[in-house]
N, C-alpha and C positions, 0 to 999 in steps of 0.2 A: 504494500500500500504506500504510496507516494507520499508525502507530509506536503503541509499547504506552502511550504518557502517552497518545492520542488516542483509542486504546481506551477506557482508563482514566475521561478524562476524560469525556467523549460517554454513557460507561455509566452514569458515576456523578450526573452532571448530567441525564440524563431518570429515572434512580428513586430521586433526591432528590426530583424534582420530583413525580413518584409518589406518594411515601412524605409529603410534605408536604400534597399536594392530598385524598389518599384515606383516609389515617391522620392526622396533625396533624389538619385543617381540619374534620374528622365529629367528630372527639371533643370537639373544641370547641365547636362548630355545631348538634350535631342536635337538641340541645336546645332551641332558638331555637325563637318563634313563628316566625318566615321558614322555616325547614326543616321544622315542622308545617303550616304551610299548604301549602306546597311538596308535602308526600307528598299530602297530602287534595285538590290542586288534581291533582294524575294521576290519583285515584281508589284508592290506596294506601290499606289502614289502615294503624292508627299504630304495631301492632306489627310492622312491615316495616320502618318508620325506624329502629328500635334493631336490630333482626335485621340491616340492610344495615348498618347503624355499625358493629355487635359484628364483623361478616365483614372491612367494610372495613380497622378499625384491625389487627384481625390480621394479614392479608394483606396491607400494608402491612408489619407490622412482619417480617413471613416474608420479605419481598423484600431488607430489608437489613440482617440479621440473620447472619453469614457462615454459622452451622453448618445452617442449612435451604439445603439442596442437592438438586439432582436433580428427579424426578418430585413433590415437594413445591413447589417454587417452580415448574414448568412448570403445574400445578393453579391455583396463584397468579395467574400470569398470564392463565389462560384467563379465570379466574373474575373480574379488572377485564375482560379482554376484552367477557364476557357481559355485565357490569356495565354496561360503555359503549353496547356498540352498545344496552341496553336501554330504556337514559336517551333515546338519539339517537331510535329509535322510539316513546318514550313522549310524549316534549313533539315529535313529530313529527304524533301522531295528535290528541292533546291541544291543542296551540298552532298547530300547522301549522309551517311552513318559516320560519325565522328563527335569530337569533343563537343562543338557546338551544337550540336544535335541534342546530346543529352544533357549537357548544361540547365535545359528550361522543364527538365524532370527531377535533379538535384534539386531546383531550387522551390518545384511545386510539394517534393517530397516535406520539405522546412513550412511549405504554406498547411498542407496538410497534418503535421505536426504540429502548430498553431492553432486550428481549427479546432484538432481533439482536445486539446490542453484549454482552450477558451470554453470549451464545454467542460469539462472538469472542473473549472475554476465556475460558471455558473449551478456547479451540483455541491460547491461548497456554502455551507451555513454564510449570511450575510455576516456576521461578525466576524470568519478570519478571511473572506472576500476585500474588508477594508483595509487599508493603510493605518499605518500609525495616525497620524495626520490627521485622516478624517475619523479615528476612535475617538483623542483628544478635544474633536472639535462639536464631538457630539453632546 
C-alpha cells in the first residue's frame, strides 16, 4: 500500500513532468525553425503548430491548476492521450520505427502514470488530500 507523501509524490512528479514537456517546452519552442520544419517534415501545415501549442499550453496549465477538477481535466488527459499516440503514429509512418517514434509513448506512459496517481490521490480522505498550508489555514 503506497502512503499518501508517495501518492503525492509519484503524482506530482509525472505532471510536472507533463506540464513542463507539453506547456513550458511548446511555448517556448514552436516558434523555432526546428519545430516549423518538424510540422512541415509530417506533412502538417503550419497553422496546426500554433492550434497544437495554443491546446497544449492550456491543457497543461488545466492539469495543475487545483480548481479544474472532474470531467474537465479527464478531457485533458485524453486529449495528451490522443496527442501522443498521434505523434507515435505520425513519425511512425513518416520516419519509420526509431527513437523518435517511441519517444511520444515514453512520455504518454508518464501521462498515464499521472492519470492513475490523480485518481489515487482523489480516493484519498480530504484531510491528507491537503497541504500543510491549507490545514493551517483552515
Amino acid at each position: 500500500m503506497a502512503t499518501t507523501r508517495t501518492i503525492k509524490t509519484i503524482y506530482w512528479a509525472s505532471t510536472g513532468f507533463i506540464f513542463l514537456f507539453e506547456g513550458v517546452m511548446p511555448a517556448l519552442t514552436s516558434h523555432t525553425e526546428v519545430a516549423v520544419e518538424g510540422i512541415k517534415h509530417l506533412g502538417y501545415p503550419d497553422y496546426f503548430r500554433v492550434m497544437l501549442t495554443i491546446f497544449k499550453v492550456a491543457g497543461a496549465l488545466a492539469l495543475i491548476l487545483p480548481f479544474v477538477k472532474g470531467n474537465a481535466k479527464e478531457w485533458v488527459y485524453a486529449g495528451f492521450g490522443i496527442d501522443f499516440i498521434s505523434a507515435f503514429v505520425s513519425h511512425w509512418a513518416i520516419d519509420g520505427f526509431g527513437g523518435q517514434t517511441i519517444f511520444p509513448m515514453v512520455v504518454f506512459a508518464i501521462l498515464v502514470t499521472s492519470h492513475v496517481y490523480y485518481h489515487k490521490l482523489l480516493r484519498l480522505p480530504v484531510w491528507q488530500r491537503q497541504t500543510t498550508r491549507e490545514k493551517t489555514a483552515a
